[in-house]
C-alpha positions, 0 to 999 in steps of 0.5 A, a space after each residue: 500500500 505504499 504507493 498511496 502512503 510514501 505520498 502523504 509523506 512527500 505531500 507534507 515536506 511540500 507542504 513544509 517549504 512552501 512548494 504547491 505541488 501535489 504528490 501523486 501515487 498509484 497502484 493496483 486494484 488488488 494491492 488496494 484491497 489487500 492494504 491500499 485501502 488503509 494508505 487512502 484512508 491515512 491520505 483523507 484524514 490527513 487532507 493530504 496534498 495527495 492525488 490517489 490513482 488506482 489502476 482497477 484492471 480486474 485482476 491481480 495482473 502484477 503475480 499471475 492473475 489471481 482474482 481478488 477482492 473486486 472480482 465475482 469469482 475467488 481463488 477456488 472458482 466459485 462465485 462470490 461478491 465483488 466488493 465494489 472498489 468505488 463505494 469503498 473509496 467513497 466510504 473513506 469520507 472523500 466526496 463525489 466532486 473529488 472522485 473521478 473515474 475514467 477509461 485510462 484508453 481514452 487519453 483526453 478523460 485521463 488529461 482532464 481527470 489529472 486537470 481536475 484533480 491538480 486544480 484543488 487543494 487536497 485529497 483527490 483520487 482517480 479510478 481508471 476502470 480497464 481489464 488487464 489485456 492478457 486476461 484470456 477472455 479480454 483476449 478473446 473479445 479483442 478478436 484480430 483488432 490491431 493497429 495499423 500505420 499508414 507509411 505514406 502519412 507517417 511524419 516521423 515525428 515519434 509523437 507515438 512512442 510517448 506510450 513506450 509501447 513495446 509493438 511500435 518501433 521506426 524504420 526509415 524515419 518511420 513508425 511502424 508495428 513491429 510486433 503485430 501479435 503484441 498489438 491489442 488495438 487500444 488505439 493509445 498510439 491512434 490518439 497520439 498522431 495528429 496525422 491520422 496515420 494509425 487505423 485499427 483493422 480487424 474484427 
């Protein structure tokens, strides 16, 4: 749960030599369950200077894909409650004006979620709700859909590689996808080129 609590500390030496900068901490859905959740309510009840972001990808992506708290199903295979992860934020006392939730894949919503939260003083948490591409059945739903780079529009100007996506790569001062079986399709690189040189194909 570190990832919310070393922030409150950054906050507060901020805080102490006057510098307005907010701190900013991250991390998953599952370690928020297992003992985020107790870092966030340490982060409300000091009013820390803390934007609080908690990846929700619906499994426990970071040791093998485990379920957790959040999912319908536990370790075992049965159905069992999902606990909702956005009441459980509201139930630290943080209001909805200071909550916002968005598709991480849609990179205006994430610019204005950080806008908004940099614009007040104080506690702000961000839940970016998107399942884990390497889930089997997200996999699946994802069929063939991949991105494509029209060589001809391409300007070389690397905009696209702002993501650090490991299936984009250049050649010949132009971007290309190296590693098409890697390609998801999340059109992350789509939103990036302001030359409408990327398309997704597939079904």
């Amino acid at each position: 749960g570190s990832g919310l609590s070393a922030p409150i500390g950054m906050a507060k030496a901020l805080e102490a030599q006057g510098d307005q900068r907010k701190a900013l901490g991250m991390l998953g859905d599952s370690t928020f369950f297992h003992s985020g959740i107790n870092s966030l309510i340490d982060v409300v009840h000091s009013k820390a200077n803390v934007i609080s972001c908690i990846l929700d990808n619906s499994i426990t992506a970071m040791t093998g894909h485990q379920e957790n708290a959040g999912t319908a199903i536990d370790l075992m295979g049965y159905e069992v409650p999902a606990i909702d992860l956005v009441e459980l934020v509201r139930a630290t006392g943080i209001g909805d004006d200071r909550i916002s939730i968005v598709d991480p894949l849609d990179l205006e919503a994430m610019q204005k979620a950080l806008d908004d939260a940099l614009a007040v003083e104080g506690p702000y948490v961000i839940i970016t709700k998107s399942p884990c591409a390497l889930i089997k059945d997200v996999i699946k739903a994802r069929g063939s859909k991949r991105c494509e780079i029209d060589a001809e529009k391409c300007r070389g100007c690397k905009a696209c590689t702002r993501i650090a996506c490991p299936s984009l790569a250049f050649k010949d001062k132009k971007a290309y996808i190296a590693d098409p079986a890697n390609c998801t399709g999340c059109g992350l690189c789509q939103q990036m080129c302001k030359f409408d040189a990327i398309s997704k194909v597939g079904e």
